[in-house]
Residue, then its C-alpha position, 0 to 999 in steps of 0.5 A: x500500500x501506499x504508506x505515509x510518514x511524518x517528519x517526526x517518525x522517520x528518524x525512529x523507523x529509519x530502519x523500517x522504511x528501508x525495508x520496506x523500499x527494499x521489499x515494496x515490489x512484494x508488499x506495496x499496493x495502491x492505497x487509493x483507488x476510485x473515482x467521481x465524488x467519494x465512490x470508492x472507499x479508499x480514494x475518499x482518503x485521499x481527494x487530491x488523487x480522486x478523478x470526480x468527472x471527464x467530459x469529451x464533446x466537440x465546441x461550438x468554437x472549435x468543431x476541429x477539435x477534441x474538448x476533454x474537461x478532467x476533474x479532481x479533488x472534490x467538495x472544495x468548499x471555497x473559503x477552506x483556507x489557509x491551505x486552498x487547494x492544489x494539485x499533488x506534486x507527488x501525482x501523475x494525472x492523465x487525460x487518456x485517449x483509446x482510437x482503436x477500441x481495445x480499452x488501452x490508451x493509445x495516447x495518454x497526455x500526462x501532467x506533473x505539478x510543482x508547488x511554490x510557496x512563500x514559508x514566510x507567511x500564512x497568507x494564501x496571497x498578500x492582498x492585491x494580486x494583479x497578475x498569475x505571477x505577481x509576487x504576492x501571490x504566495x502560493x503558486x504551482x506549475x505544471x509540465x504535459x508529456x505527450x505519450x504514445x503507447x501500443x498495446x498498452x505499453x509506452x512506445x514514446x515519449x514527448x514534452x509538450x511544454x513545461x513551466x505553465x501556470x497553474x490559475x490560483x484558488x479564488x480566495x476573494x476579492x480583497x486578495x484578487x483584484x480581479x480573479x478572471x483577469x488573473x486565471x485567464x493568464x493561465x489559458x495557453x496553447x502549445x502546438x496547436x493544443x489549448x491548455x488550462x488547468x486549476x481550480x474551477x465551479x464544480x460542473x456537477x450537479x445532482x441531488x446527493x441526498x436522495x441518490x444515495x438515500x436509497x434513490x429518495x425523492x424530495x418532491x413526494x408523489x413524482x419520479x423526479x421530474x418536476x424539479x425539487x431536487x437539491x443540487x449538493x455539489x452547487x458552491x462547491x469548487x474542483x480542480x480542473x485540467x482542460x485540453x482542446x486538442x486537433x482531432x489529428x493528433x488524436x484519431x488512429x490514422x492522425x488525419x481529421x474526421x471527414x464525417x460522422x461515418x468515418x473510420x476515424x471519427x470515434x475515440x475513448x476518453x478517460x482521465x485516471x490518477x497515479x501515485x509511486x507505491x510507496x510515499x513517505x510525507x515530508x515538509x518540503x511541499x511534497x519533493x518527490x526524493x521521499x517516495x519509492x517504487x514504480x507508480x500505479x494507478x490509483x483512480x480512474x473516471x470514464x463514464x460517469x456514476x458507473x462506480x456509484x450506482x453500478x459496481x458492488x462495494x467490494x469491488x469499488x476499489x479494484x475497480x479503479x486499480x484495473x485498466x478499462x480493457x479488463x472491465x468486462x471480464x471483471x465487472x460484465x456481471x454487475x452490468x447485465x444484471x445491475x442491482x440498481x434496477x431491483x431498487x428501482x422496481x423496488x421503491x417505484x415499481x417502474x418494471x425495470x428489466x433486471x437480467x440481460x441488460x446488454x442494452x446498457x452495456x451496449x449504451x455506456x460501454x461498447x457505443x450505439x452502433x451507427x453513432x458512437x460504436x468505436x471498435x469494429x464488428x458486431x461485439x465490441x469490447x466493452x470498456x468504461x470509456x467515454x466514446x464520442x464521434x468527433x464527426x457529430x456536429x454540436x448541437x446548437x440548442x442542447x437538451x439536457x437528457x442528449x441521445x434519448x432526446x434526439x441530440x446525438x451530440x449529448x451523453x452517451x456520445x461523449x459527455x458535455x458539461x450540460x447533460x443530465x447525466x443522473x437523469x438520464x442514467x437511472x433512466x437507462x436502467x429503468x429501460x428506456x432503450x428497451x421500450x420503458x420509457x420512465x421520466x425518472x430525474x433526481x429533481x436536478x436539471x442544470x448546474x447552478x453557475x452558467x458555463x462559458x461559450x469559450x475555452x476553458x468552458x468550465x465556470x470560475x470558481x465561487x470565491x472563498x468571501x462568497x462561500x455559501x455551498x449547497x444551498x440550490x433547490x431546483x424549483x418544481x416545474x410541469x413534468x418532463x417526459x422520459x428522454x425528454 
């Protein structure tokens, strides 16, 4: 496992943290492995590494262009200072791409963080920040991106895209940033031809916490959660986001663009996941690397969204992210075709959900629609976690939230924008939507409390710790909206 040690242990178990480096090949294992907001048991112990949400959609502003938004470290509530939130020095985070369909990442792009801080002071930032590199900006970070090139899973090549970037600062209020956008804005950069963002930003999720996982409760008593009511428990709360635009020709298997939806390159997997050195050992120098032995591993992983949650039984939460995506459906098939989720909503709600042979979902959140986003040939695809977008998919000019079970085919399951009602549409996946059920279930929260922005990084800026107020947004009751719609 991972193993953790303060300053004041390490003089007495000097001797024992040899051994253990000597011997971690045969008793180091990942301490956190998970995804999404607190899913898993072990990777709620460490946030900085928990994967909370990817997106992959093509932008109304770049139509030639792959647009991952990757999330970590959930629930920030703004004003949790004096330490706001970072990155991890001792991490690797990863927006992995898969253009052939076996699961295994054909190009991975790997970023790696280092910390600056002024030990002089308890202030985040001496009041006045003007600029991402103004000197009174006491907590910095950048970060380096590594292109990688793998084949059959194994790294072939590696490149460095660009390194010393800014990282954009947590919002600590207005008496600390002059003007917060101005400053994070200096962290949008690109490098050949790939626009980079990364740092902290409003939580894009949004779902009723409360009830989905109180055994799926619904506040608005006598509905199925589609008149609104819902309480959106992520709203006021902050992540920290990594967000690339990348060419479709750096990423598609033959490297060209995609001439239409039905061309053989126009579909890719996206995934982000989180990797850690098997065995660490914490020190007081802002996490120097020098402490931490053994190769690294994976320690969380994010494709599709609330697979984990509402999918994968506890006993397997955590192996579930320590696999790769190509071993999911010898692993986990079972809890798919046959998704407990489904008794519970027959249960509660009587919605006659089918409970067995539920190759539909499979077919929908693993292996892709045919005709739409189906990424590796022939009539029995591997099924694999990965979010499948056909880049050959215009956007939608006027999105719907519930995406292909509406009509727009530039929505979730193909791909993932920041506005597809993903909870929605998910419990209605498994009610049976694709098999004739079509049962308008909801959590009775439609949209994110903050809009999102029309240009890169999409995300919306983070709520300032001054004007912290986390999860106080009710969706307000509204006529019923029909399945899918």
């Amino acid at each position: 496992m991972v193993l953790r040690l303060g300053d004041h242990e390490r003089p007495v178990l000097k001797k024992l943290i040899a051994l253990a480096v000597a011997a971690s090949a045969a008793v180091a294992i990942p301490l956190t492995v998970g995804s999404s907001h607190r899913e898993a048991p072990n990777i709620s112990l460490d946030p900085s590494a928990d994967n909370t949400d990817v997106y992959a959609f093509t932008a109304k502003d770049a139509p030639g262009a792959l647009t991952v938004v990757a999330n970590w470290f959930p629930n920030q509530v703004p004003a949790n200072g004096p330490n706001f939130f970072r990155f991890d020095n001792r991490a690797r985070y990863y927006i992995n791409i898969d253009n052939t369909g076996d699961g295994k990442a054909d190009i991975a792009y790997r970023f790696v963080f280092k910390t600056f801080v002024n030990k002089n002071s308890f202030l985040y930032a001496f009041p006045g920040v003007e600029s991402i590199d103004d000197p009174k900006l006491y907590n910095k970070q950048t970060y380096s991106v590594f292109q990688e090139r793998l084949v059959n899973g194994v790294r072939k090549s590696t490149t460095r895209i660009a390194s010393g970037l800014p990282v954009a600062p947590s919002n600590v209020g207005p008496k600390t940033f002059k003007d917060y956008n101005a400053v994070a804005n200096q962290a949008i950069r690109s490098v050949s031809g790939i626009s980079l963002f990364a740092g902290q930003r409003e939580d894009p999720f949004f779902i009723d916490l409360g009830t989905t996982f109180d055994a799926i409760n619904i506040r608005n008593s006598g509905t199925t959660g589609n008149q609104g009511g819902g309480k959106d428990d992520i709203s006021g709360l902050n992540t920290q986001s990594i967000v690339m635009q990348i060419p479709e020709e750096q990423v598609t298997r033959n490297k060209q663009a995609v001439a239409s939806a039905d061309a053989s390159n126009a579909v890719v997997g996206v995934w982000s996941s989180t990797e850690r050195k098997k065995l660490e050992v914490t020190n007081s120098n802002f996490d120097r690397n020098q402490a931490s032995r053994g190769k690294f591993v994976q320690v969380s992983r994010l494709g599709n969204p609330l697979v984990n949650e509402l999918v994968i039984p506890n006993g397997k939460k955590d192996l579930f992210n320590r696999t790769r995506p190509h071993r999911d459906a010898a692993l986990y098939g079972a809890f798919v075709v046959e998704p407990e989720l489904a008794k519970i909503l027959n249960a509660l709600f009587m919605v006659n959900a089918p409970e067995t042979n539920r190759t539909d979902i499979v077919q929908a959140l693993l292996q892709g629609l045919p005709g739409l986003n189906q990424l590796a040939p022939g009539p029995n695809p591997l099924p694999t976690d990965t979010l499948k977008i056909n880049l050959g998919v215009p956007p939608t000019e006027t999105p719907n939230r519930f995406g292909v079970l509406a009509g727009d085919n530039a929505g979730f399951p193909n791909g993932r924008r920041l506005e597809d009602d993903v909870v929605d549409i998910e419990l209605q996946v498994v009610a049976g939507f694709l098999k004739g059920n079509k049962v308008p279930l909801g959590d009775g929260v439609d949209q994110n409390d903050k809009q999102f922005l029309t240009t890169f990084p999409y995300v919306a800026p983070p709520v300032s710790g001054f004007e912290s107020d986390p999860s106080n947004r009710v969706e307000p009751p509204h006529a019923p909206t029909p399945a899918g719609g």
